[in-house]
PDB file as gemmi writes it, atoms N, CA and C in Angstrom:
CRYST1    1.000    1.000    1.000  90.00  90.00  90.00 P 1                      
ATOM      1  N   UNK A   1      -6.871  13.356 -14.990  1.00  0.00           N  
ATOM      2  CA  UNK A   1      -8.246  12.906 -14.973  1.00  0.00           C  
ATOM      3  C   UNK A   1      -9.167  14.005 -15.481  1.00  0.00           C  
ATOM      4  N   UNK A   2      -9.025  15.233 -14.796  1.00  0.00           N  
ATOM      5  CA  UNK A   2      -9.569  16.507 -15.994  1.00  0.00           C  
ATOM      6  C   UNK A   2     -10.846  16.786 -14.581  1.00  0.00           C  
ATOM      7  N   UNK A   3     -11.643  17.766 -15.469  1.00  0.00           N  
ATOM      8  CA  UNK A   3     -12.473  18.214 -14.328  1.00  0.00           C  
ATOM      9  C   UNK A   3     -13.489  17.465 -14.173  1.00  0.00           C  
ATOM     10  N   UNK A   4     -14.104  16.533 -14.927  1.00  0.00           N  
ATOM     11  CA  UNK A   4     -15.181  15.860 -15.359  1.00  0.00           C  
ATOM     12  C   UNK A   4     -14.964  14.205 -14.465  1.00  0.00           C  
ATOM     13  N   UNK A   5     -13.648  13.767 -14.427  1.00  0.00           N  
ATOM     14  CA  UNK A   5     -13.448  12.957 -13.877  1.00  0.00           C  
ATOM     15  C   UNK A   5     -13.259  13.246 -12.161  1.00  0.00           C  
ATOM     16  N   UNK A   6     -12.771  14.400 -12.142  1.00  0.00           N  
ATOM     17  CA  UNK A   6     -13.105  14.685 -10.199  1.00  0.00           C  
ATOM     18  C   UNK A   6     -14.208  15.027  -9.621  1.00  0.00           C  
ATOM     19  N   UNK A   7     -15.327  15.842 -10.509  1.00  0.00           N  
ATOM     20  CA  UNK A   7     -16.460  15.728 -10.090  1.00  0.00           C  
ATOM     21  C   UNK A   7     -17.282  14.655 -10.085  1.00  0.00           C  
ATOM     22  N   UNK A   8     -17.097  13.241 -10.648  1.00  0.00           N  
ATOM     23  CA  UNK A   8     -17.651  12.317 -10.733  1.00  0.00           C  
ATOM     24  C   UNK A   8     -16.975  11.085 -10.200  1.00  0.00           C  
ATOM     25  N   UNK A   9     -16.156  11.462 -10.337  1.00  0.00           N  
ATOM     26  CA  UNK A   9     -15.405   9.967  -9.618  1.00  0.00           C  
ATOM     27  C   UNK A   9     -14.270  10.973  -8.410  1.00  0.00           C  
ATOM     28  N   UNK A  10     -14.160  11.583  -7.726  1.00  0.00           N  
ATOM     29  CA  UNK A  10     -13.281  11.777  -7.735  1.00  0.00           C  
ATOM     30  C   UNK A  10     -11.753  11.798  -7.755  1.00  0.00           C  
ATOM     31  N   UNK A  11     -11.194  10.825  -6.651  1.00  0.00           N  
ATOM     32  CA  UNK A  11      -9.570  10.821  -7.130  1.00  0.00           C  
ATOM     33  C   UNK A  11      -9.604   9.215  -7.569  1.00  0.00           C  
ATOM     34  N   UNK A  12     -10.799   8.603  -7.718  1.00  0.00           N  
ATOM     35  CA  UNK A  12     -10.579   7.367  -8.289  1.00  0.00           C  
ATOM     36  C   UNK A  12     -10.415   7.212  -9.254  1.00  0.00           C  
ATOM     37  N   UNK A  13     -10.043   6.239 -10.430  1.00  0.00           N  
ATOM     38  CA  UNK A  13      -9.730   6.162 -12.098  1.00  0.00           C  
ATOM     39  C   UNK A  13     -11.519   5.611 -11.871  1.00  0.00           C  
ATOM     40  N   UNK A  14     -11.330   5.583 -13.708  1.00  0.00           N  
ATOM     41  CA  UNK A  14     -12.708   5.146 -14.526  1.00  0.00           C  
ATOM     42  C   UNK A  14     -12.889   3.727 -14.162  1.00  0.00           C  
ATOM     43  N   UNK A  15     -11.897   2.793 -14.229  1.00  0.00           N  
ATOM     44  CA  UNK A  15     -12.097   1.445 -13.841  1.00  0.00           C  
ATOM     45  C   UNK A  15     -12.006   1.190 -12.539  1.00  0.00           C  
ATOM     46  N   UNK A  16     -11.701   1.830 -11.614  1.00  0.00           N  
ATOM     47  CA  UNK A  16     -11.616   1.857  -9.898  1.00  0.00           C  
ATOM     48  C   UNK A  16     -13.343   1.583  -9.442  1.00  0.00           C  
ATOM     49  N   UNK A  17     -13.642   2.657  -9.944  1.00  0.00           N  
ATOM     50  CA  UNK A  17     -15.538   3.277 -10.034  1.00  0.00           C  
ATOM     51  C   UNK A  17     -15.840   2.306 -10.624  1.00  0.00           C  
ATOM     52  N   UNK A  18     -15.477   1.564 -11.211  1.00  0.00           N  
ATOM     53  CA  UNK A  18     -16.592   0.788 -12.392  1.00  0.00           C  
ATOM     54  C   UNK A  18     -16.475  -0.812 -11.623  1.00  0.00           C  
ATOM     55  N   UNK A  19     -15.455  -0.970 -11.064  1.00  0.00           N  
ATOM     56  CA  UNK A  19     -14.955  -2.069 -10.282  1.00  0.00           C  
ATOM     57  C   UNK A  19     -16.935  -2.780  -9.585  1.00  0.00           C  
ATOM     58  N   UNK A  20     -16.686  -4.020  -9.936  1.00  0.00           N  
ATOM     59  CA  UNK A  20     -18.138  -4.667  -9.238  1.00  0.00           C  
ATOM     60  C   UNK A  20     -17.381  -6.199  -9.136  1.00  0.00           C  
ATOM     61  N   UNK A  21     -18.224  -6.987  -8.288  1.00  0.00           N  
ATOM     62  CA  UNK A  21     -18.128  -8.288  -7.984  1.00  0.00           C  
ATOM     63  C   UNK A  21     -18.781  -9.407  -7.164  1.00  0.00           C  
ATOM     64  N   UNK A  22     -19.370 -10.056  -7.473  1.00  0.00           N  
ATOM     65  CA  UNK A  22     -20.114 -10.918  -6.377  1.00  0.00           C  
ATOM     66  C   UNK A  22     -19.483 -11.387  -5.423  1.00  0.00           C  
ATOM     67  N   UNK A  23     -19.712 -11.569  -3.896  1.00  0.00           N  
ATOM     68  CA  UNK A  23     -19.489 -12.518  -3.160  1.00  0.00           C  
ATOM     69  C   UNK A  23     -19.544 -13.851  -3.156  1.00  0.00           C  
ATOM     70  N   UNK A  24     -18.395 -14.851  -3.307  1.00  0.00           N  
ATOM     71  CA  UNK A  24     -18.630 -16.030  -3.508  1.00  0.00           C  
ATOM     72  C   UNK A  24     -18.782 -16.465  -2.004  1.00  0.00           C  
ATOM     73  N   UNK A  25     -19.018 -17.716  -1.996  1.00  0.00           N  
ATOM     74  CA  UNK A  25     -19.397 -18.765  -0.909  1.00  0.00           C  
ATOM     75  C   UNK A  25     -18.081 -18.372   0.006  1.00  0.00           C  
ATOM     76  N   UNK A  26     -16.971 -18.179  -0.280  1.00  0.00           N  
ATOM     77  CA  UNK A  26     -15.849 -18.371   1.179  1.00  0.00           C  
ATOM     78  C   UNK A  26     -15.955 -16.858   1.703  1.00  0.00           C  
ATOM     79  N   UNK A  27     -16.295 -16.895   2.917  1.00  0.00           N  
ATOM     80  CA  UNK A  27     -16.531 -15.902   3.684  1.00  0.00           C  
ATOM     81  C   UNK A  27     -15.519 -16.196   4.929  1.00  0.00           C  
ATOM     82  N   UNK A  28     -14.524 -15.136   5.660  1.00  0.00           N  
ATOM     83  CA  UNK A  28     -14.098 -15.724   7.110  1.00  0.00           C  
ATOM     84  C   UNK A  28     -13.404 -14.819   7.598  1.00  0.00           C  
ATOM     85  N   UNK A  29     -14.023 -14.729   8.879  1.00  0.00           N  
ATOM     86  CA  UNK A  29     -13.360 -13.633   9.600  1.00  0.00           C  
ATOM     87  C   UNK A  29     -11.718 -13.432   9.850  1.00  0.00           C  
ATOM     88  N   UNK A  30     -11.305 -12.429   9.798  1.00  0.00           N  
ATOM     89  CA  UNK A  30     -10.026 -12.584   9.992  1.00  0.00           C  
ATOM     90  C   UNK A  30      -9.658 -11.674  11.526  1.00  0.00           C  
ATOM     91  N   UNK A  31      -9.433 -12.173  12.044  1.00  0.00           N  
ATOM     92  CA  UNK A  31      -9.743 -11.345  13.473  1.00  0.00           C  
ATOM     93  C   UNK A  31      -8.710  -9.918  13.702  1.00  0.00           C  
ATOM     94  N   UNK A  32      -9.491  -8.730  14.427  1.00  0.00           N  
ATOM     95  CA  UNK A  32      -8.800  -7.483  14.280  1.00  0.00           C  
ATOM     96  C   UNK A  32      -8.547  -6.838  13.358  1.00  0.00           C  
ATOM     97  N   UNK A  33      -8.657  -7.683  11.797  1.00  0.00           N  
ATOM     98  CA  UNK A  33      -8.815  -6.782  10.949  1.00  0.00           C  
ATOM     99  C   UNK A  33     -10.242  -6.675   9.925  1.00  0.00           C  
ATOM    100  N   UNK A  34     -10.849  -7.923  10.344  1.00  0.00           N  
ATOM    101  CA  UNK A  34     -12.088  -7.430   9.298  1.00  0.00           C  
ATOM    102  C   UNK A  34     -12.816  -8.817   8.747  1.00  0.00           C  
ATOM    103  N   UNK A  35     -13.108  -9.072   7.593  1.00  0.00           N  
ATOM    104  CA  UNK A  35     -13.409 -10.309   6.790  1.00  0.00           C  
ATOM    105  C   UNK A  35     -12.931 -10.513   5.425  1.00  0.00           C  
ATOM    106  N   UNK A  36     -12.701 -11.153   5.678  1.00  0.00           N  
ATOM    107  CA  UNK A  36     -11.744 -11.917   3.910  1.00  0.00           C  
ATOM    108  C   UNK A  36     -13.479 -12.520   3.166  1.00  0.00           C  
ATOM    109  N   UNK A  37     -13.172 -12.410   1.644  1.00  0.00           N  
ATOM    110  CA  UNK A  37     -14.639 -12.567   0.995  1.00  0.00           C  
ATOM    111  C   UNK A  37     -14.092 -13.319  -0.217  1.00  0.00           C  
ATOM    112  N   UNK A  38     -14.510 -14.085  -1.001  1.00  0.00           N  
ATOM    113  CA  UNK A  38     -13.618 -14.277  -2.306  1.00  0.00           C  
ATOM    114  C   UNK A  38     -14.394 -14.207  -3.463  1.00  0.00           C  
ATOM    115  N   UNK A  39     -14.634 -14.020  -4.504  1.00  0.00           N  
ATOM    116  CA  UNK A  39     -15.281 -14.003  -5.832  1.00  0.00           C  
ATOM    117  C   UNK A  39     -14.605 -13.499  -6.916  1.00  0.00           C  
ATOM    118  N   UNK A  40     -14.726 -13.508  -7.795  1.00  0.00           N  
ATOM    119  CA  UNK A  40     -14.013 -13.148  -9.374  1.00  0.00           C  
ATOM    120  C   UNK A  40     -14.898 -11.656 -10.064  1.00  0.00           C  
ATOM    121  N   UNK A  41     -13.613 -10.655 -10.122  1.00  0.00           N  
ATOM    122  CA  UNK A  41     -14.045  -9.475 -10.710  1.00  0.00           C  
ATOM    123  C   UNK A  41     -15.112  -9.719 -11.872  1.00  0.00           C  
ATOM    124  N   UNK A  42     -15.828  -8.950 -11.759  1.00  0.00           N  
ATOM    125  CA  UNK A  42     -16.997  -9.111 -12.886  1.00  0.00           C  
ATOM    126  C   UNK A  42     -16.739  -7.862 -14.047  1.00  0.00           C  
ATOM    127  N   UNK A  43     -16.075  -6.545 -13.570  1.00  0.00           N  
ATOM    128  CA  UNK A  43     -16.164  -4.955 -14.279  1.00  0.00           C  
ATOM    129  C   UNK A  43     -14.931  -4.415 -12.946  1.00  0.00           C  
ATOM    130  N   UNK A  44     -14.318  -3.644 -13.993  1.00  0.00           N  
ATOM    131  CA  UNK A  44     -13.357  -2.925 -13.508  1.00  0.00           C  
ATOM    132  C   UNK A  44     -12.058  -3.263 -12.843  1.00  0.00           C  
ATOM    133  N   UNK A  45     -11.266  -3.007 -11.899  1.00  0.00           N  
ATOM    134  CA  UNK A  45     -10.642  -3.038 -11.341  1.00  0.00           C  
ATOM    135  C   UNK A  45     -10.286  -2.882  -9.564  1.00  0.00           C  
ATOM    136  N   UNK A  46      -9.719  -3.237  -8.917  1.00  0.00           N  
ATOM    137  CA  UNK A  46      -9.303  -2.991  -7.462  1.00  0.00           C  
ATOM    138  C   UNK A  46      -7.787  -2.825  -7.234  1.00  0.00           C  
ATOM    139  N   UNK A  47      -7.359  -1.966  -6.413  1.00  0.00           N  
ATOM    140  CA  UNK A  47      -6.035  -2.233  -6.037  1.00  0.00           C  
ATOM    141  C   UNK A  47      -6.433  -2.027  -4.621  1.00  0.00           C  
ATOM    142  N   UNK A  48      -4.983  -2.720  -3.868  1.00  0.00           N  
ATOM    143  CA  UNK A  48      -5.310  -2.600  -1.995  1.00  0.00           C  
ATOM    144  C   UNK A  48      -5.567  -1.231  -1.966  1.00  0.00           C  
ATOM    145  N   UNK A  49      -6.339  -0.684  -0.906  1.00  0.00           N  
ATOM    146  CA  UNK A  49      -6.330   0.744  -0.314  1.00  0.00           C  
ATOM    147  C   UNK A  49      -7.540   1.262  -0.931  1.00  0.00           C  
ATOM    148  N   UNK A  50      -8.474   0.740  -2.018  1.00  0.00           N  
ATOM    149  CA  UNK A  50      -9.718   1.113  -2.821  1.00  0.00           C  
ATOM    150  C   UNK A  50     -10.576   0.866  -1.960  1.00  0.00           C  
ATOM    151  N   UNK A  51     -11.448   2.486  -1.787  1.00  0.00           N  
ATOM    152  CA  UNK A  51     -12.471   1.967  -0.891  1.00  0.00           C  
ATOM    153  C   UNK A  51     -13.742   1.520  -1.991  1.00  0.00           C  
ATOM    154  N   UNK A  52     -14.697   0.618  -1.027  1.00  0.00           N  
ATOM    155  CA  UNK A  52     -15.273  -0.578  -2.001  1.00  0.00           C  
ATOM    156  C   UNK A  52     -16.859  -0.516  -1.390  1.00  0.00           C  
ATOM    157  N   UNK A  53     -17.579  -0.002  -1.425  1.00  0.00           N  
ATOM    158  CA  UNK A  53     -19.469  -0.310  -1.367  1.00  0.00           C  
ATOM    159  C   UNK A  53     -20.049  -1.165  -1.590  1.00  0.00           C  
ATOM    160  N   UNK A  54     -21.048  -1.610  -0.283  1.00  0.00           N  
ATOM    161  CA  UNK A  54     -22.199  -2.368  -0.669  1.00  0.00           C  
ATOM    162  C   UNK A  54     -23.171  -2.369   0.413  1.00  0.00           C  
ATOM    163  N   UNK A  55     -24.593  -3.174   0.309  1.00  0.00           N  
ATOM    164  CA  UNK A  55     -25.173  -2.898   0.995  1.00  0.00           C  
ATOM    165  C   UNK A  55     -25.180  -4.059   2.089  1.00  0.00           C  
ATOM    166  N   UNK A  56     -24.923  -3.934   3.377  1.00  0.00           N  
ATOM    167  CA  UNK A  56     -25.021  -5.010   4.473  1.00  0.00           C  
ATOM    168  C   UNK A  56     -26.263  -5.681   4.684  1.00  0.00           C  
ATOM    169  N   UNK A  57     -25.792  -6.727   4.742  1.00  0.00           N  
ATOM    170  CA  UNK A  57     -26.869  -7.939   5.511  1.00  0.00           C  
ATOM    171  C   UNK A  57     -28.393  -7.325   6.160  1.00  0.00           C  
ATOM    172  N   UNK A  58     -27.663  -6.179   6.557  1.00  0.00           N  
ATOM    173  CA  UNK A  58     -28.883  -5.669   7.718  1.00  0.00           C  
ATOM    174  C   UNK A  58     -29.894  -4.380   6.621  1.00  0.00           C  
ATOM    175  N   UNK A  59     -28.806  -4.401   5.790  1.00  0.00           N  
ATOM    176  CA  UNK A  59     -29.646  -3.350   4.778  1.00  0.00           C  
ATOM    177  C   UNK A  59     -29.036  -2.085   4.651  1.00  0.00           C  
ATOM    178  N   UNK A  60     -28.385  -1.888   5.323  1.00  0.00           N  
ATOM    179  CA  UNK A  60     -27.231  -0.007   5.651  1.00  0.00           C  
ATOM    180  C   UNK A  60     -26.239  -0.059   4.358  1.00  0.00           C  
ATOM    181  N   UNK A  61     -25.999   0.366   3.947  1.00  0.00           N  
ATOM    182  CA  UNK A  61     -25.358   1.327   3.288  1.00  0.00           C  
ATOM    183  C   UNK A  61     -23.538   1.332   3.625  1.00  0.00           C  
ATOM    184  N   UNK A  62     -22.569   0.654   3.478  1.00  0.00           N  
ATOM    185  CA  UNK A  62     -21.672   0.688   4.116  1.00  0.00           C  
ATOM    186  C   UNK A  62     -20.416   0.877   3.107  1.00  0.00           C  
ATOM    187  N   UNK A  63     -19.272   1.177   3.545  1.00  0.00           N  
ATOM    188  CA  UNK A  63     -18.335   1.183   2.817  1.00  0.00           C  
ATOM    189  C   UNK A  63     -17.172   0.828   3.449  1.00  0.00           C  
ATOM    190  N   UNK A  64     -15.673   0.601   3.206  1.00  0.00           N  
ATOM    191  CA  UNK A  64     -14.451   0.246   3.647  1.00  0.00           C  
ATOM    192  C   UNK A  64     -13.589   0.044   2.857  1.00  0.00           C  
ATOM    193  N   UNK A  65     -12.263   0.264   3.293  1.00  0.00           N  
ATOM    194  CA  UNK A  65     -11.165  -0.040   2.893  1.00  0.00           C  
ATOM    195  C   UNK A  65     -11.142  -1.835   2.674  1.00  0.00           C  
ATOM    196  N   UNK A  66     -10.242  -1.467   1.126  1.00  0.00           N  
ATOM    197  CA  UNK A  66     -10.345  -3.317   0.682  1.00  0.00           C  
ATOM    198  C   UNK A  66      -8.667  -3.366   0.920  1.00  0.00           C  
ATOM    199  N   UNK A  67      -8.143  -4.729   0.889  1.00  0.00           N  
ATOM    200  CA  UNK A  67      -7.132  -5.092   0.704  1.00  0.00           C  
ATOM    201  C   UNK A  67      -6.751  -6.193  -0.342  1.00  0.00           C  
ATOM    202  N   UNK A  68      -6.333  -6.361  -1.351  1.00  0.00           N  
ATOM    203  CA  UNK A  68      -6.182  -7.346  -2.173  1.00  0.00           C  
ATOM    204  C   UNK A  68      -5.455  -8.757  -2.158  1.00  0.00           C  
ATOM    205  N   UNK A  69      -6.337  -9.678  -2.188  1.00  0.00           N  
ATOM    206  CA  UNK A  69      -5.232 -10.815  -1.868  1.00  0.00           C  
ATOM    207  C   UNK A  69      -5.015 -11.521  -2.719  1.00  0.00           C  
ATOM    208  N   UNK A  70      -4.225 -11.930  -3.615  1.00  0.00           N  
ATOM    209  CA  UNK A  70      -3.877 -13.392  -4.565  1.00  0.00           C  
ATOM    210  C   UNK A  70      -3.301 -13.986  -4.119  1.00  0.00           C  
ATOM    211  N   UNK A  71      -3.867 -15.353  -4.598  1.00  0.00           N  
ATOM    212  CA  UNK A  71      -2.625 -16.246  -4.252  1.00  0.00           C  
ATOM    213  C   UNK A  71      -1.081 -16.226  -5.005  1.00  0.00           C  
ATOM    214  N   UNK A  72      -0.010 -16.350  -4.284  1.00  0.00           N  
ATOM    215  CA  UNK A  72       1.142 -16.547  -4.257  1.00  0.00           C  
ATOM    216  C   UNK A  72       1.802 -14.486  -4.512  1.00  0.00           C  
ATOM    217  N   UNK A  73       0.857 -14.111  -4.359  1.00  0.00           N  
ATOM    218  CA  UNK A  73       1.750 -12.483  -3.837  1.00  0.00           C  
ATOM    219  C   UNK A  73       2.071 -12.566  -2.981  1.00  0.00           C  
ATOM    220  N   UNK A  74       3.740 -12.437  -2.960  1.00  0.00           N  
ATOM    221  CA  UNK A  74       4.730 -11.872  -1.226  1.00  0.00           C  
ATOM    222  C   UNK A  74       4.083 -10.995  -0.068  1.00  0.00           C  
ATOM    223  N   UNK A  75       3.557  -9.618  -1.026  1.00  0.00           N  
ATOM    224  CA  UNK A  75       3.020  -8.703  -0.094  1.00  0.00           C  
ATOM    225  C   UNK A  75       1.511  -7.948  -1.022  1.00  0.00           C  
ATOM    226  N   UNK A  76       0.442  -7.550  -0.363  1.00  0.00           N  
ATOM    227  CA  UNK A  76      -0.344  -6.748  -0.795  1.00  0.00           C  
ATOM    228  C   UNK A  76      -0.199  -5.413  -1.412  1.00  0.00           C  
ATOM    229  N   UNK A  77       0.592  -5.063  -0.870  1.00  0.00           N  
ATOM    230  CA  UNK A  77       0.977  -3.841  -1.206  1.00  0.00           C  
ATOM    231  C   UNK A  77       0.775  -3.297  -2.839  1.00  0.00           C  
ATOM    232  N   UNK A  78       0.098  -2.542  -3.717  1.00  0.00           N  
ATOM    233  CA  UNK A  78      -0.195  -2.248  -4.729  1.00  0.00           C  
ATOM    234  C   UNK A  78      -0.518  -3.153  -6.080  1.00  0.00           C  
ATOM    235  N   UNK A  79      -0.654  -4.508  -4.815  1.00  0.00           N  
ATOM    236  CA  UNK A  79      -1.332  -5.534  -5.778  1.00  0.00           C  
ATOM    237  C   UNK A  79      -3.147  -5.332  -6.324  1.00  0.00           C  
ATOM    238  N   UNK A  80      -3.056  -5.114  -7.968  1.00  0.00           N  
ATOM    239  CA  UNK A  80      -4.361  -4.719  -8.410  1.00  0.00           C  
ATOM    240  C   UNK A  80      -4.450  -5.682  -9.471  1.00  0.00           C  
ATOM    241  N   UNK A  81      -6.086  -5.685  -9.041  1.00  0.00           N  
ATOM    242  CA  UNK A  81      -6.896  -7.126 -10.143  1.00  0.00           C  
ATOM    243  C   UNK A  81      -7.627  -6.155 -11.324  1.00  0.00           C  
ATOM    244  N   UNK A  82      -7.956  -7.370 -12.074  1.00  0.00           N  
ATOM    245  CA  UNK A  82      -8.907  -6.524 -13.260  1.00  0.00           C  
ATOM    246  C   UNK A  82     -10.015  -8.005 -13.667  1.00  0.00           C  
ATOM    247  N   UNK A  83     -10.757  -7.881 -14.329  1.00  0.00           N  
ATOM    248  CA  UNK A  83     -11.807  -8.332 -14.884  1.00  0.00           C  
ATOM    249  C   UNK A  83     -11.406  -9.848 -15.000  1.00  0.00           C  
ATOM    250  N   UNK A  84     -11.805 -10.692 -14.681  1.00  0.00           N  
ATOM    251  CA  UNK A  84     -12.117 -11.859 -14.844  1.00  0.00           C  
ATOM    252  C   UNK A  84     -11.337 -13.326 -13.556  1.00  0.00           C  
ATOM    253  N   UNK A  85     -10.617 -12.048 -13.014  1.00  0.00           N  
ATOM    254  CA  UNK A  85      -9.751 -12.878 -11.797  1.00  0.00           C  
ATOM    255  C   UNK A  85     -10.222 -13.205 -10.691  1.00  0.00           C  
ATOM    256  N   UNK A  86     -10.179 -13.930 -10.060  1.00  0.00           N  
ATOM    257  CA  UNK A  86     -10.954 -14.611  -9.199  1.00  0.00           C  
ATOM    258  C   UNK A  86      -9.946 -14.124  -7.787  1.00  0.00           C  
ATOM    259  N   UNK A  87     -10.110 -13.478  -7.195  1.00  0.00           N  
ATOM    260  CA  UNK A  87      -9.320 -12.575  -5.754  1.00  0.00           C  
ATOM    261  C   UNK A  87     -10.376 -13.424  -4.391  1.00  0.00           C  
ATOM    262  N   UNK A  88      -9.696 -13.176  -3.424  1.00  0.00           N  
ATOM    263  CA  UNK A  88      -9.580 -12.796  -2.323  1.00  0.00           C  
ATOM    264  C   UNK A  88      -9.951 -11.165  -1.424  1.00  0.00           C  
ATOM    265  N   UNK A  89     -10.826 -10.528  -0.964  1.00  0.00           N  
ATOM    266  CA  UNK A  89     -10.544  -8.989  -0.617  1.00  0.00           C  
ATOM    267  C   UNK A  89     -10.850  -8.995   0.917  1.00  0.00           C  
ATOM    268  N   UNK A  90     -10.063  -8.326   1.786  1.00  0.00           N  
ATOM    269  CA  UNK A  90      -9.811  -8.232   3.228  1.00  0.00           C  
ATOM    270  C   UNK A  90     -10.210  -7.234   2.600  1.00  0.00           C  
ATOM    271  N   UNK A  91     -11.985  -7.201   3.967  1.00  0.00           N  
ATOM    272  CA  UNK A  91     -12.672  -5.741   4.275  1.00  0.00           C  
ATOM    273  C   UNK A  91     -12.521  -5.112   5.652  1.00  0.00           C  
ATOM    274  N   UNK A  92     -11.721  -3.807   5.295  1.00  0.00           N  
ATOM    275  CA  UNK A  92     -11.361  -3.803   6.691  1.00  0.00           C  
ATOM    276  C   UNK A  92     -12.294  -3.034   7.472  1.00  0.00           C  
ATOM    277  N   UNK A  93     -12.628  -3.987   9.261  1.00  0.00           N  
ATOM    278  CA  UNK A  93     -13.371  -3.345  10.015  1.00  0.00           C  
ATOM    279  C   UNK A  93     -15.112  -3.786   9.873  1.00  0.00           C  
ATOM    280  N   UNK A  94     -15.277  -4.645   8.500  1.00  0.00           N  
ATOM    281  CA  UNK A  94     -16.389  -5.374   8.298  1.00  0.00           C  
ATOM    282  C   UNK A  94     -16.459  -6.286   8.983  1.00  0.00           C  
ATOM    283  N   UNK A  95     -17.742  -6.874   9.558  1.00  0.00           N  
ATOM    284  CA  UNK A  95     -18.169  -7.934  10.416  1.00  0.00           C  
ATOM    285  C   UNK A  95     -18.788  -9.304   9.503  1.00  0.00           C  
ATOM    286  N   UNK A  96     -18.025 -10.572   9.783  1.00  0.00           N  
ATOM    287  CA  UNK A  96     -18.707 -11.623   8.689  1.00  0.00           C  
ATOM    288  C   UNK A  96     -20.246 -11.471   8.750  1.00  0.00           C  
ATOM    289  N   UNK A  97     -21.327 -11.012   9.647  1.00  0.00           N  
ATOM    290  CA  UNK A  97     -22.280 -11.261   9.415  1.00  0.00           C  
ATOM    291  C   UNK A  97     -23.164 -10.218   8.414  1.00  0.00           C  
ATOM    292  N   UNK A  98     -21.978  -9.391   8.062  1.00  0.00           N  
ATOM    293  CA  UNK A  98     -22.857  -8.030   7.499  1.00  0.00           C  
ATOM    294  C   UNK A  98     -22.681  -8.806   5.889  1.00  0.00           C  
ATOM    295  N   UNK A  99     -21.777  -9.639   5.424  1.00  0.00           N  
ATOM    296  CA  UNK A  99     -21.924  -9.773   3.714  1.00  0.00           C  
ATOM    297  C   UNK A  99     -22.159 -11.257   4.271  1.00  0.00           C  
ATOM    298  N   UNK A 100     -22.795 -11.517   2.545  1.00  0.00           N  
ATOM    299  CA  UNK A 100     -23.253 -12.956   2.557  1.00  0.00           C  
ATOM    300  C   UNK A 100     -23.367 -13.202   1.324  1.00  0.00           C  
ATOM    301  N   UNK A 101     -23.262 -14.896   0.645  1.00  0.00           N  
ATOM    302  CA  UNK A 101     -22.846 -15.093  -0.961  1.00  0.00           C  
ATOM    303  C   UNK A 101     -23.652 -14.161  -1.876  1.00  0.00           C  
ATOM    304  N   UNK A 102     -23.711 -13.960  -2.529  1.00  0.00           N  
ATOM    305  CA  UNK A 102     -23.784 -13.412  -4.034  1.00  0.00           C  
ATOM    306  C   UNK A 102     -24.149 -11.546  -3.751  1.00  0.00           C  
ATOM    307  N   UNK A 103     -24.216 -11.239  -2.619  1.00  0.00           N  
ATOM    308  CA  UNK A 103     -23.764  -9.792  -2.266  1.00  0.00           C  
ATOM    309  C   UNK A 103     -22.778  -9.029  -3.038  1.00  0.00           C  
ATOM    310  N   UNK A 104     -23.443  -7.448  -4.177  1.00  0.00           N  
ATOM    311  CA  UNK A 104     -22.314  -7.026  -4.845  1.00  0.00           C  
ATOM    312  C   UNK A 104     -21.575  -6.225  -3.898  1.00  0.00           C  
ATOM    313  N   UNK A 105     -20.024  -6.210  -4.362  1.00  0.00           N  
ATOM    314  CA  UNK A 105     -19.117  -4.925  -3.906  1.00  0.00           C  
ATOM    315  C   UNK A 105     -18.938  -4.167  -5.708  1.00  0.00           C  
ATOM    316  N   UNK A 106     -18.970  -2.925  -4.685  1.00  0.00           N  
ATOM    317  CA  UNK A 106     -18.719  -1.987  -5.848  1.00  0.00           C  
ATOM    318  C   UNK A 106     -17.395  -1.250  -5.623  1.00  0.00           C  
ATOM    319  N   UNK A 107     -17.638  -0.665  -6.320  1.00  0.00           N  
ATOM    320  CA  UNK A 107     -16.576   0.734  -6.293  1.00  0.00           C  
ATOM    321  C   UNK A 107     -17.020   1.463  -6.265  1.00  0.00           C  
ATOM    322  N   UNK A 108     -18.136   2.197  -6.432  1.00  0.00           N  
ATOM    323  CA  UNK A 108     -18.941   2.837  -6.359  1.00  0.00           C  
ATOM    324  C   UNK A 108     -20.174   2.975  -5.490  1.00  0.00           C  
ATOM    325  N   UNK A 109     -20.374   4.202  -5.068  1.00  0.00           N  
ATOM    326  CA  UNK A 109     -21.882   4.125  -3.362  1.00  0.00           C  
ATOM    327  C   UNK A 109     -22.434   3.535  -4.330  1.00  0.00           C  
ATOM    328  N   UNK A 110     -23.456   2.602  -3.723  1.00  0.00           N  
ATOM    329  CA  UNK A 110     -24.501   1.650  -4.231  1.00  0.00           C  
ATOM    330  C   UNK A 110     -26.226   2.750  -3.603  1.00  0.00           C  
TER     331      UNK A 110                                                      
END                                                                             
């Protein structure tokens, strides 16, 4: 990544950081671990374990671990989306009332 890429992104790639996406309409708690959200990558990329920014319902500043879900993957595990796919993302430790539809996630602090 070089020096330019750790001072700015640090151990994330260029498309990790660049990663954005709206919140679509299906929102639902998944209990003990967080909230499942669904919308279609708009820029960049996600893989599970990417932590992911945006700003909550209430207005704060928040961040968390994402988990990636598609349909018909066995396991999450190093399953990563890119631009135009329509995902699933388990936020972990997020409360359904903090996101709501068209709310961006980033990859990046917002």
């Amino acid at each position: 990544m070089g020096i330019f890429g750790n001072l700015f992104c640090g151990d994330k790639s260029a498309e990790a950081a660049a990663f954005s996406m709206r919140v679509g309409e299906d929102i639902f708690k998944d209990s003990g671990r967080g909230t499942i959200i669904s919308g279609m990558i708009e820029t960049g990329t996600v893989t599970t374990g990417d932590k992911v920014f945006f700003i909550s319902t209430a207005g704060k500043k928040k961040s968390c671990s994402a988990e990636v879900l598609i349909e018909g993957a066995k396991t999450t595990a190093g399953v990563k989306a890119s631009v135009g796919t329509c995902i699933a993302l388990l936020l972990h430790g997020v409360k359904e009332d903090e996101v709501a539809a068209g709310m961006l996630i980033s990859g990046s602090p917002l």
